[in-house]
C-alpha positions in Angstrom: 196.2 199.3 98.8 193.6 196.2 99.2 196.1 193.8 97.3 199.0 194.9 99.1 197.0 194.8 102.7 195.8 190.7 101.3 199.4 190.1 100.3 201.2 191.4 104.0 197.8 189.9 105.8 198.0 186.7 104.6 201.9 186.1 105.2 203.0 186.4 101.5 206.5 185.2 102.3 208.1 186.7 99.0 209.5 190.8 98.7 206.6 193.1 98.2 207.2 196.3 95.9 204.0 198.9 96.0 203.9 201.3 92.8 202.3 204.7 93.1 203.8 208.0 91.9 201.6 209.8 93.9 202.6 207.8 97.6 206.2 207.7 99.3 204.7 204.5 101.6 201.9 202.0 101.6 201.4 200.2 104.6 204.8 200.7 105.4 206.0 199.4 102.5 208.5 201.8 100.3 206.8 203.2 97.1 208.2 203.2 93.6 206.9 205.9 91.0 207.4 203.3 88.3 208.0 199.9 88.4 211.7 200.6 86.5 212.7 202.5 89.6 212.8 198.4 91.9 216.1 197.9 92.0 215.7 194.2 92.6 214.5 191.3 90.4 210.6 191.0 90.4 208.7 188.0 88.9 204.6 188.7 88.8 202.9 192.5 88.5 199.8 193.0 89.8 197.5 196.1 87.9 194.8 197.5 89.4 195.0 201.0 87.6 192.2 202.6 85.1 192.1 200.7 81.6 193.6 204.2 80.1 197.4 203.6 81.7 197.0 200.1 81.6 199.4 199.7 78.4 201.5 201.8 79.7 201.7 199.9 83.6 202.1 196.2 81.2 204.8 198.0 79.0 207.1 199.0 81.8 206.6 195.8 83.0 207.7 194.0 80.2 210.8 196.2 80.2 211.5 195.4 83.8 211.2 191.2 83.0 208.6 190.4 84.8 207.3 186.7 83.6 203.5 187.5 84.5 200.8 190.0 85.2 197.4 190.5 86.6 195.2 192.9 85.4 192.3 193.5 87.4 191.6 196.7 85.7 188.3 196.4 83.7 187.2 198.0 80.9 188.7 195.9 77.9 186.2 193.9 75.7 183.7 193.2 78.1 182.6 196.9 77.8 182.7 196.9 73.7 185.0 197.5 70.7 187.5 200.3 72.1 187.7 198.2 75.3 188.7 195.0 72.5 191.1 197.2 70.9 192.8 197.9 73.7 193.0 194.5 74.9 194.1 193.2 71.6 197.2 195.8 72.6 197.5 194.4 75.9 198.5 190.7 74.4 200.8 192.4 71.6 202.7 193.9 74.9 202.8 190.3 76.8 203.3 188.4 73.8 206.7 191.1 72.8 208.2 190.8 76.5 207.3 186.8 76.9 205.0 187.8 79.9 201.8 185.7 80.9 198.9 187.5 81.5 195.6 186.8 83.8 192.6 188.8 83.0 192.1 191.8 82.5 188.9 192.4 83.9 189.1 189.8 86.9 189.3 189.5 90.5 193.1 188.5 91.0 194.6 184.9 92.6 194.9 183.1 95.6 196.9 180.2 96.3 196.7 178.9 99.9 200.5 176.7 100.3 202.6 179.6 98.8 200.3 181.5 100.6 199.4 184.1 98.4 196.3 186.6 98.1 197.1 189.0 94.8 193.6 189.4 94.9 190.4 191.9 95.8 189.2 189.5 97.7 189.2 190.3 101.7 189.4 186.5 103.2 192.0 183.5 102.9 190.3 180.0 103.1 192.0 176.9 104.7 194.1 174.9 102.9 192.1 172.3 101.2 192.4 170.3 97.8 189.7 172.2 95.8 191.0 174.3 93.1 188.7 176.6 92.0 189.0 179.0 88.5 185.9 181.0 87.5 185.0 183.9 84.7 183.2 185.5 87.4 185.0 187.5 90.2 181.7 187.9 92.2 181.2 183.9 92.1 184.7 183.9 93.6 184.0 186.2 96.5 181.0 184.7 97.3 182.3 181.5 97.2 185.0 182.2 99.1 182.9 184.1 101.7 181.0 180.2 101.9 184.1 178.4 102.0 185.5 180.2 105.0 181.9 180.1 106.9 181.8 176.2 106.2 185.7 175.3 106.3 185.9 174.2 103.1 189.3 174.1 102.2 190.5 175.1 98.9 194.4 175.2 97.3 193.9 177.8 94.5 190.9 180.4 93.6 192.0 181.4 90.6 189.7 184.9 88.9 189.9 184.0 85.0 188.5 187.9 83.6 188.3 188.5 80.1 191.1 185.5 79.4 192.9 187.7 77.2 195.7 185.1 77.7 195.7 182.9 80.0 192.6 180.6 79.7 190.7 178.2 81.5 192.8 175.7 79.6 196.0 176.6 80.9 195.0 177.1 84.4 193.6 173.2 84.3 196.6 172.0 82.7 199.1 173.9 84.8 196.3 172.5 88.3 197.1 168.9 86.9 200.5 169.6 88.3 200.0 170.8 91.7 200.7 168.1 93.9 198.0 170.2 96.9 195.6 170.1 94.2 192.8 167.0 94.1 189.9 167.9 92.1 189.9 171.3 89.9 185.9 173.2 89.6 185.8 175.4 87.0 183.0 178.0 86.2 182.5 178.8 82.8 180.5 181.3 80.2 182.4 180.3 77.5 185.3 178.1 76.9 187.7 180.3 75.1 190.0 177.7 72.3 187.6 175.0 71.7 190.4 172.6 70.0 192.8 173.3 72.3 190.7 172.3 75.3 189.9 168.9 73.2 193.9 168.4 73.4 194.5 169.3 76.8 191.4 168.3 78.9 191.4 164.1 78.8 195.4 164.5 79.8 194.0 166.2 83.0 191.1 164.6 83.2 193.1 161.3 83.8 195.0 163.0 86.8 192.4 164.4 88.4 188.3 164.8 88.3 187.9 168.3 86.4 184.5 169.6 86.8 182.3 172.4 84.8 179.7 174.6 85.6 178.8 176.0 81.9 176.7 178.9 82.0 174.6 180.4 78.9 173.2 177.3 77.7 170.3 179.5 77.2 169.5 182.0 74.9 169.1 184.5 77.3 172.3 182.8 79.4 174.2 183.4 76.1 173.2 186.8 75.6 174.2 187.6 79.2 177.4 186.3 78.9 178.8 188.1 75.7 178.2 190.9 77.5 179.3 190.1 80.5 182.3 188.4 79.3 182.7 188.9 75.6 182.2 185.2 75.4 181.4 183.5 71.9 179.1 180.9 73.2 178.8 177.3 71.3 175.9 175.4 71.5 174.7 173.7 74.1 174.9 170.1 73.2 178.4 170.8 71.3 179.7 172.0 74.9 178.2 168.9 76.5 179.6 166.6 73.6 182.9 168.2 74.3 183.3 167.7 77.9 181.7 163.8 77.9 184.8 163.5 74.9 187.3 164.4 77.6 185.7 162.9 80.3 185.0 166.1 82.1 182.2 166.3 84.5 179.2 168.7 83.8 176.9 169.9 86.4 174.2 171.9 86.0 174.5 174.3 89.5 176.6 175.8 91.6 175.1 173.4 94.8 176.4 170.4 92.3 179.5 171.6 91.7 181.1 172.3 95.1 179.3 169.0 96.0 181.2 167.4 94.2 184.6 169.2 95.2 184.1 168.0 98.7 183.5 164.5 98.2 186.5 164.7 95.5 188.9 166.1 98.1 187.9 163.9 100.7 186.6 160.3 99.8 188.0 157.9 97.9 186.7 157.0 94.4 183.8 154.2 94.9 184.8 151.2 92.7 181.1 150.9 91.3 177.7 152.2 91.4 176.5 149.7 94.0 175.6 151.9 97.4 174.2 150.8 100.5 172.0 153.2 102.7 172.0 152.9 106.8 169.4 155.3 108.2 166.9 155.9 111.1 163.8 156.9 109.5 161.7 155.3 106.3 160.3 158.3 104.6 164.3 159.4 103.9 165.4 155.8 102.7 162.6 155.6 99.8 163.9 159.4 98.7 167.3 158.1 98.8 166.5 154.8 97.0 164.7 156.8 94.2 167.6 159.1 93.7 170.1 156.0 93.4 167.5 155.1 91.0 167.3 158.1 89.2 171.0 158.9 89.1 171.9 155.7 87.7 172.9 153.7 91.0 172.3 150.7 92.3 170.6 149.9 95.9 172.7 147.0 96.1 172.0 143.3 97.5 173.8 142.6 100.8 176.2 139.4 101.1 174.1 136.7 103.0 177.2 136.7 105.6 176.4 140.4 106.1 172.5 140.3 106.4 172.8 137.3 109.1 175.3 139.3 111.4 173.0 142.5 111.3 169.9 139.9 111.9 171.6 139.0 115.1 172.6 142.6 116.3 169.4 144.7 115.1 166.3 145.1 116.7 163.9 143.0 115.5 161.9 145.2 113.9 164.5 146.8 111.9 165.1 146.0 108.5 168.1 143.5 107.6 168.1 144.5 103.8 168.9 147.4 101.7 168.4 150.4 102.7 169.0 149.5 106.5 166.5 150.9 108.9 168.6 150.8 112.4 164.8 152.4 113.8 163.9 155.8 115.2 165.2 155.5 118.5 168.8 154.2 117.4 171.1 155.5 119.5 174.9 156.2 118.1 176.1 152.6 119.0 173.6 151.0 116.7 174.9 153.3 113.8 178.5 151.8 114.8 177.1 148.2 114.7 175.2 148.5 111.4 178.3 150.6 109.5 181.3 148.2 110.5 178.8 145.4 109.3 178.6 146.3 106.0 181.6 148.8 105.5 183.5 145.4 104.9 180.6 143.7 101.9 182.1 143.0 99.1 179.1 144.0 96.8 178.8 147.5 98.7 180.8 150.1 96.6 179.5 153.1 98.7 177.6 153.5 102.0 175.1 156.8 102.7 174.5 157.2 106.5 171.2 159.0 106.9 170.3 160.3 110.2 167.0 162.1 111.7 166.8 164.3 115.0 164.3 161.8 117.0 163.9 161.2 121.0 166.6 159.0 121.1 169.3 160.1 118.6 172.7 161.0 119.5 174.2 163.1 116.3 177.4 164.3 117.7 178.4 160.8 118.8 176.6 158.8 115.4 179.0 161.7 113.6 182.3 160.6 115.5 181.9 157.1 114.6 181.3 157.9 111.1 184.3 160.2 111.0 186.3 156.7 112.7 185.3 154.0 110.4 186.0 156.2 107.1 189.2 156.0 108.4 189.2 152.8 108.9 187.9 151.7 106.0 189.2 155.1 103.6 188.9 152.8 99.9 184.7 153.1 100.2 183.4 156.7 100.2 181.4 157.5 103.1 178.5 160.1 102.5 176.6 162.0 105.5 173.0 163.2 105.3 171.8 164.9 108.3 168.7 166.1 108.2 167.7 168.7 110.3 168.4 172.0 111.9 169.7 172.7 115.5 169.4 169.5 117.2 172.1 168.3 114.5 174.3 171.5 113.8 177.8 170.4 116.3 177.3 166.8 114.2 177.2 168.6 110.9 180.4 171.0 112.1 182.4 168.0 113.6 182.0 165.7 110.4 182.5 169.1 108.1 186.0 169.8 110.2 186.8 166.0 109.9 186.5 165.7 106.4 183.0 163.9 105.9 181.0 165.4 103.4 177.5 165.9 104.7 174.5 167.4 103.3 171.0 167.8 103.6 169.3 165.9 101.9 169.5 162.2 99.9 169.1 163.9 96.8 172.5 165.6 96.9 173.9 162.5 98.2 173.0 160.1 95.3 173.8 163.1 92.7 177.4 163.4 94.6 178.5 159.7 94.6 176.6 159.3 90.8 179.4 161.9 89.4 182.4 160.0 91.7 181.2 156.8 90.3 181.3 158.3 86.7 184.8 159.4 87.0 185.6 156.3 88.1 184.0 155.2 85.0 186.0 157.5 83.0 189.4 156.0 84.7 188.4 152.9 83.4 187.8 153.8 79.9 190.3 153.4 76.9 192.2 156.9 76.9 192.2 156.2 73.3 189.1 155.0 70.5 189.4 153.0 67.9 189.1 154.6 64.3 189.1 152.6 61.7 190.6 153.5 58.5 187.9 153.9 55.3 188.9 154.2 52.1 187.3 157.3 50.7 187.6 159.0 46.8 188.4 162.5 48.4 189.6 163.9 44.9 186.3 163.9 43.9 184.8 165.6 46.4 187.4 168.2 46.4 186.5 168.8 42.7 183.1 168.9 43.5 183.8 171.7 46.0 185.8 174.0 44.6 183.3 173.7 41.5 180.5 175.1 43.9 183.3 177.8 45.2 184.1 179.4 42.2 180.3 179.5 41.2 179.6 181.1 44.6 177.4 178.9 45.7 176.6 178.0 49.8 175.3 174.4 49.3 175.7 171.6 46.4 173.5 170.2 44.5 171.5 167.5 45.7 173.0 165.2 42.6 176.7 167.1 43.7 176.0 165.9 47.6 175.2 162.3 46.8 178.5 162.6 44.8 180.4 163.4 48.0 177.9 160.3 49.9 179.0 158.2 47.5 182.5 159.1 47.4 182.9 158.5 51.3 181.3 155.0 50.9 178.0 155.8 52.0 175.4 153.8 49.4 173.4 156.0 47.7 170.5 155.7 45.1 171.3 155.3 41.3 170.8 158.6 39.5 171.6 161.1 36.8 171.2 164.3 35.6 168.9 165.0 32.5 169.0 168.5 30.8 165.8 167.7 28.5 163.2 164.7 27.9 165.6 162.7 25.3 167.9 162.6 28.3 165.8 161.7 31.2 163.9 158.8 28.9 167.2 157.3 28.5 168.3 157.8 31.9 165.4 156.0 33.1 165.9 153.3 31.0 169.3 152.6 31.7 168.4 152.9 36.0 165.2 150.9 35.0 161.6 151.8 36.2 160.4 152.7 38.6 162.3 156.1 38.4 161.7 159.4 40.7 162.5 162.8 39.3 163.5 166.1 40.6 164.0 170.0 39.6 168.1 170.9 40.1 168.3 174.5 40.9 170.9 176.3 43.3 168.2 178.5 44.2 165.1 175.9 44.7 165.7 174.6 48.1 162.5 173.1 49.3 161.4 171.1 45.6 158.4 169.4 46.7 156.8 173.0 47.6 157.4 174.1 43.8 155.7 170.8 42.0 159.5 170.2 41.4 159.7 166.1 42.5 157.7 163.2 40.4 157.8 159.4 42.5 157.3 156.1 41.2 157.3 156.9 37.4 157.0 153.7 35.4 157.4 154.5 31.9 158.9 156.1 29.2 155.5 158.6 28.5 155.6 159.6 32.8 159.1 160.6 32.4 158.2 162.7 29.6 154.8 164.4 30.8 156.9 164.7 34.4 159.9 166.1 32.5 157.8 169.0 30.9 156.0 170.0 34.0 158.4 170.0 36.9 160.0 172.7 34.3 157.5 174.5 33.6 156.3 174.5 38.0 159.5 175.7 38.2 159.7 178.5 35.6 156.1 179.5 36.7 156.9 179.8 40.1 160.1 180.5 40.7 161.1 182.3 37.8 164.3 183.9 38.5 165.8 180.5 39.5 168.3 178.9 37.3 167.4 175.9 36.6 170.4 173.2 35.3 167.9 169.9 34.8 166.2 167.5 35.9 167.8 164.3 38.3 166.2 161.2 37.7 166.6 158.6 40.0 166.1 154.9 40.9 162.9 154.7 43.1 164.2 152.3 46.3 162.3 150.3 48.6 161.2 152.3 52.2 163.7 151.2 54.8 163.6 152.7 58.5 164.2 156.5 58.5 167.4 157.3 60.1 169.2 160.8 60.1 172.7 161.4 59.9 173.5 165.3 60.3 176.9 167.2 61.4 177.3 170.9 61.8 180.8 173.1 62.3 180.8 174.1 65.8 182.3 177.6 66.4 184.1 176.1 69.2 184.8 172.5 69.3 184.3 171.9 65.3 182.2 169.2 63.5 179.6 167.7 65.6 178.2 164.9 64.3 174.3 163.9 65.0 172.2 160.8 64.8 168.6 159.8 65.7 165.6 159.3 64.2 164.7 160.7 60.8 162.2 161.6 58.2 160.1 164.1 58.8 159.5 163.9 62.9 163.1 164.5 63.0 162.6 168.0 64.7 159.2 167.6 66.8 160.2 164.5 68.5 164.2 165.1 68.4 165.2 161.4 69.2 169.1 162.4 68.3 172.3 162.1 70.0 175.6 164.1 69.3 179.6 163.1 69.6 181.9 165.5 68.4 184.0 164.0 65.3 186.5 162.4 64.9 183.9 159.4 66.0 185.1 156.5 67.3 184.0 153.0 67.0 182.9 153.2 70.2 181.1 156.8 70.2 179.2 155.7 67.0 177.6 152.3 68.7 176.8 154.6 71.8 175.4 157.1 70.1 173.0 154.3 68.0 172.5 152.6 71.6 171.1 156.5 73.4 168.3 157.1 71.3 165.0 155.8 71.3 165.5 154.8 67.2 167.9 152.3 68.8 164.6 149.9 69.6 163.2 150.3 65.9 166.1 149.2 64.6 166.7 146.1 66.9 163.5 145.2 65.7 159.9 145.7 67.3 156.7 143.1 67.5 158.6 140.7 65.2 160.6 142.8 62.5 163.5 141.4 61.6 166.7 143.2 63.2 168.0 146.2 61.1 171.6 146.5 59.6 173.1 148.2 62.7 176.9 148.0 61.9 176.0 149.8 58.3 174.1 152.6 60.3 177.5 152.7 62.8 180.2 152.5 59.2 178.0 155.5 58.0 178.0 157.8 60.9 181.8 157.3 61.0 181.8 158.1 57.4 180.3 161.2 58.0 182.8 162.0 60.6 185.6 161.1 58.6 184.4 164.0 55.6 183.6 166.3 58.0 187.4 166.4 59.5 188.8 166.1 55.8 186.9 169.5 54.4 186.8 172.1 56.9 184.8 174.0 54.6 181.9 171.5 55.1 179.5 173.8 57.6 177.0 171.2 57.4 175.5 167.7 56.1 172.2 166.3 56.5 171.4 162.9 55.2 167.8 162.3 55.8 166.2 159.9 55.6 169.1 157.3 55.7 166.7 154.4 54.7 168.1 151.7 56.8 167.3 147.8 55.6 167.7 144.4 57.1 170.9 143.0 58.4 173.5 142.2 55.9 171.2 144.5 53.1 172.7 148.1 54.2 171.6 151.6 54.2 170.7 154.0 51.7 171.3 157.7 51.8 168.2 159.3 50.2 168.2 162.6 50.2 171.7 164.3 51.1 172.4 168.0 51.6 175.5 170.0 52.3 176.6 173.5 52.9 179.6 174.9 52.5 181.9 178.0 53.9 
């Protein structure tokens, strides 16, 4: 009844078919007892039914040819493993009769040009060019409850449910298209085809600025949304490595998010980070200036030509630089002066217009020449903070109905125009990296792997995973394996002293905890007295292991301690880690992450975004470390992990990392596998 009331309310200029056995009429609308009985053609179903006749509603459907259905009926797999089954049957029915599905489990659609309301939801916004898709239906309510109290205008609100079918994915790819569409929000618990978002998402991100909310980045935020949702959550940093890869925008709040929507649909993209800030009152400038700061913009220098004409036309106590104090008792005419003075600089990207409720101030008529210069100058985006309550409420309505976006505070201002200068950012970035192509031995590491596989083991050797190092081009120490003392001696001497040794056991994980690693052994009589008792540590203390030797290995000078890691995301696959290593690796967790394949690029900005980026360029006089062969090995690791999906995980640490020009060596190197 609601759905058909939204759909007649709201103008929905289409034919309108209620189905109820029970009812001869709704709203005065003829009722069908089944959706076979509609003599006519129909193209979308919406069900809002119990989850028990749902199949049965989606079946007749299918028979009918409709090309889509809604399914706001709950009770699929958000509620546990019946409610799964009987979604899984849902698909089977769409997938047989070629029908798109959205939901089950969610709030419905609205699209304001068609118009259209198949939803729960009891209001309509205005037409706007926000498009808004969400895996809550309550966040759509109440955001649509905002967006009609504030005006915003929005062209689709789009419930996403369970996303049985129809994901977030293909709402965002099928938004790209919509020529009343500007800037797409999305709300998120967990994105539902990792790989396929990967494929689709930096072809609409070039189109238009797509923005996330991601929710559960938390334990306790995870938890909350398997239930809520069924969502399989990946990690955090692999969900923000995936969006920063398709040059998606993540925000971390819902304030953020429709912050940014508002500027998107209105303003132009600023071509730069360099803002200038116009305001009546000091305390406000220095909060602005330190968000700039903070949010990675600049509080630009003014063109000489620029400083001299406001000179001339400002008080004399106001202040001729950036930010631009126009003075307490700066009436609306000053604000005119001072913004078509520098609206025109050609180092001013940006302008924020602060204003203050004081003796003298004149909002409403500050806010209608605000509203006349942005459209006079519409390339530079014109940001509003009006700070205040009453005194400044018709200012904040008028620039809110004219388009302006206006907020409270500097804070959100400087956050808003830091994510439109990103995008910009992201327009201007190859669509494509560069990869270069690395001649790797894979053979051998597939032997090496199905060995371990049909030995049912979860991880290689130690002396197996510098194989696979070694056979991806990454430099590893000189070793071999010794099954008793005749063979390590002559091991050692053929690597040449110093030598290290080391207990190989699938089940001895952590050797140095067992007496099972000897360092710096320089002779023939250490290897044999460290032969003899790194077995017998090991047979003493872990005596059900099965032990298959003893690796001796070349002893190598200490370079700086890198780590190179990557684990298999459940989502978005290998993920690909480096920072610093050794064994502060996890307390002080200097790392950064790029989801593989790794570009040229990615690899040297990943090197550049840690704090082990300064130790390797080289601090109070060290010489400058080999940065390129850091930046050949992380794409190295990349390049294995996307060749063997059954790689879950490598972890070469320390990656002992020498002078320019004298490489890197991969120490220790473990791997798992699936």
């Amino acid at each position: 009844h609601e759905i058909v009331k939204n759909l007649l309310k709201y103008n929905y200029p289409g034919r309108i078919f209620p189905v109820n056995p029970k009812a001869e009429k709704i709203l005065g609308l003829k009722c069908y007892p089944s959706i076979l009985e509609v003599e006519e053609d129909v193209d979308l179903g919406v069900i809002a039914v119990p989850a028990r006749i749902v199949l049965k509603v989606a079946e007749e459907a299918g028979e009918k040819g409709l090309k889509g259905l809604i399914a706001i009926s709950a009770g699929f797999k958000e509620v546990g493993l019946e409610g799964a089954r009987r979604e899984r049957e849902l698909v089977k029915i769409c997938r047989k009769y070629g029908m798109r599905l959205l939901g089950p489990n969610c709030l419905g659609l609205i699209n304001t040009s068609t118009p259209i309301n198949a939803s729960f939801a009891p209001q309509m916004p205005n037409k706007g060019g926000i498009a808004f898709a969400s895996q809550s239906g309550a966040l759509c309510t109440a955001i649509l409850d905002w967006a009609v109290r504030e005006g915003v205008g929005f062209s689709n609100l789009i419930s996403l449910g369970n996303m049985a079918d129809m994901d977030e994915t293909d709402f965002m790819e099928l938004l790209a298209e919509d020529p009343t569409t500007k800037v797409i929000l999305i709300y998120v618990e967990g994105i539902k085809d990792g790989r396929k978002f990967l494929e689709v998402s930096p072809k609409v991100s070039r189109l238009k600025p797509v923005v996330i909310l991601k929710s559960g980045v938390s334990d306790a935020g995870a938890k909350a949304a398997a239930s809520h949702t069924g969502s399989i959550a990946g990690s955090r940093v692999a969900y923000e490595a995936a969006f920063r890869k398709c040059g998606v925008l993540q925000v971390n709040s819902i304030k953020e998010l429709f912050n940014l929507g508002i500027a998107f649909s209105s303003q132009s993209l600023p071509q730069g980070r360099n803002v200038s800030v116009i305001t009546n009152a000091g305390g406000p400038s220095i909060v602005a200036a330190d968000a700039c700061y903070k949010y990675g913009l600049n509080m630009t220098w003014l063109s000489p030509k620029t400083v001299e004409k406001l000179r001339s036309g400002l008080p004399e106590e106001a202040s001729w630089t950036n930010p631009i104090d126009v003075l307490g008792d700066a009436p609306a005419e000053r604000y005119r002066f001072a913004l078509e003075t520098v609206l025109p600089d050609e180092f001013v990207d940006s302008i924020i217009v602060i204003l203050t409720p004081q003796a003298m101030t004149q909002p409403l008529e500050t806010a209608k020449y605000i509203v006349a210069l942005n459209a006079k100058f519409p390339k530079k985006p014109l940001i509003a903070v009006f700070m205040g309550g009453e005194k400044i409420e018709n200012a904040v309505n008028f620039l809110k109905d004219a388009g302006i976006p206006v907020y409270p505070s500097p804070e959100d201002a400087a956050s808003t125009l830091a994510g439109m200068a990103k995008y910009y950012d992201i327009l201007n970035q190859k669509i494509e990296g560069e990869f270069p192509i690395l001649n790797v031995d894979r053979e051998t590491v597939r032997r090496i792997i199905e060995r371990a596989k049909r030995e049912r083991r979860a991880s290689l050797l130690s002396i197996e995973a510098r194989q696979v190092a070694k056979s991806y081009g990454i430099p590893v120490p000189e070793s071999e394996l010794a099954q008793n003392v005749r063979q390590a001696v002559k091991a050692a001497q053929k690597i040449g002293y110093p030598v290290a040794m080391k207990v190989v056991s699938p089940q001895i994980l952590h050797k140095t905890d067992i007496g099972g690693v000897k360092l710096n052994l320089k002779s023939d009589r250490d290897v044999v007295i460290a032969f003899n008792e790194i077995i017998r540590n090991a047979n003493l203390l872990m005596p059900d292991a099965r032990i298959l030797g003893v690796e001796v290995q070349k002893m190598v000078p200490t370079g700086r301690e890198m780590i190179i890691g990557m684990n298999r995301d459940v989502q978005f696959g290998p993920l690909i880690m480096f920072g610093l290593g050794g064994i502060y690796v996890n307390i002080l967790k200097d790392v950064s992450f790029r989801l593989a394949p790794v570009s040229i690029q990615e690899a040297s900005e990943m090197i550049a975004e840690t704090k082990a980026y300064a130790l390797l360029r080289g601090i109070r006089g060290e010489p400058t470390a080999d940065i390129n062969a850091v930046l050949d090995a992380i794409l190295r690791v990349s390049q294995l992990s996307m060749d063997f999906e059954e790689i879950s995980e490598i972890d070469i640490n320390p990656l002992f990392v020498y002078e320019r020009n004298k490489g890197v060596l991969a120490l220790d190197v473990k791997i798992t596998i699936t």
